[in-house]
N, C-alpha and C positions, 0 to 999 in steps of 0.2 A: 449532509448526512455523514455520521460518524464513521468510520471504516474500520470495525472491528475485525475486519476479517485479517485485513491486511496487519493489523497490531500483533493477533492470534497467531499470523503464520509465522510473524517476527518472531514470537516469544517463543514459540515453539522449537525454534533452530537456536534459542538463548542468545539471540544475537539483542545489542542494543538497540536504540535510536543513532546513535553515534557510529556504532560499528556498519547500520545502513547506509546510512548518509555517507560515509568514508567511501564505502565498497563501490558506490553508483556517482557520487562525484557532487553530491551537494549538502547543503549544510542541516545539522540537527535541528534545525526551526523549521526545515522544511517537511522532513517527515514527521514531526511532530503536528503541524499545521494540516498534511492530509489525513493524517490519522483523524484528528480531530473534525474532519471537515471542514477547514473552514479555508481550503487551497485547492483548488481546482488543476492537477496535474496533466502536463502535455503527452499525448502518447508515448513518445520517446519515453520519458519520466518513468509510464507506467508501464511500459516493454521492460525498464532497467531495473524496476522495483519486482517484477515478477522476476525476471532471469534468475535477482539476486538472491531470491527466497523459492527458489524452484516451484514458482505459481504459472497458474494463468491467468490471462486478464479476466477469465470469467468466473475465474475461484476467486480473485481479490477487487474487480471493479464493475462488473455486471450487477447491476441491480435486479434483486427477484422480480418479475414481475407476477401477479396472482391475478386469475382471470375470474372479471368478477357475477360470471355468469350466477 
């Protein structure tokens, strides 16, 4: 699943891919690859990508769920 949320909050602070990946310790393929979905990030990961975008895990990784009564 794509992770616009997590892209949105990025852009939002005008920060890059690069300037994330710098700030949390890993490389520009990586958060390009979560954004995209196609990376499955470790908690750690995603505690460091929220701090660094002043998120929570539940504004950038919780998936809606919709109840389908």
């Amino acid at each position: 699943m794509v992770n616009v949320r997590m892209k949105a909050a990025r852009a939002m602070l005008g920060m890059s891919q690069q300037e994330l990946a710098s700030k949390i310790g890993v490389s520009r393929q990586t958060i390009l690859l979560i954004e995209q979905g196609e990376y499955n990030p470790s908690l750690k990961l995603c505690t460091d990508i929220c701090q660094a975008l002043g998120k929570t895990l539940n504004d950038l990784f919780w998936e809606e769920t919709h109840d389908a009564r």
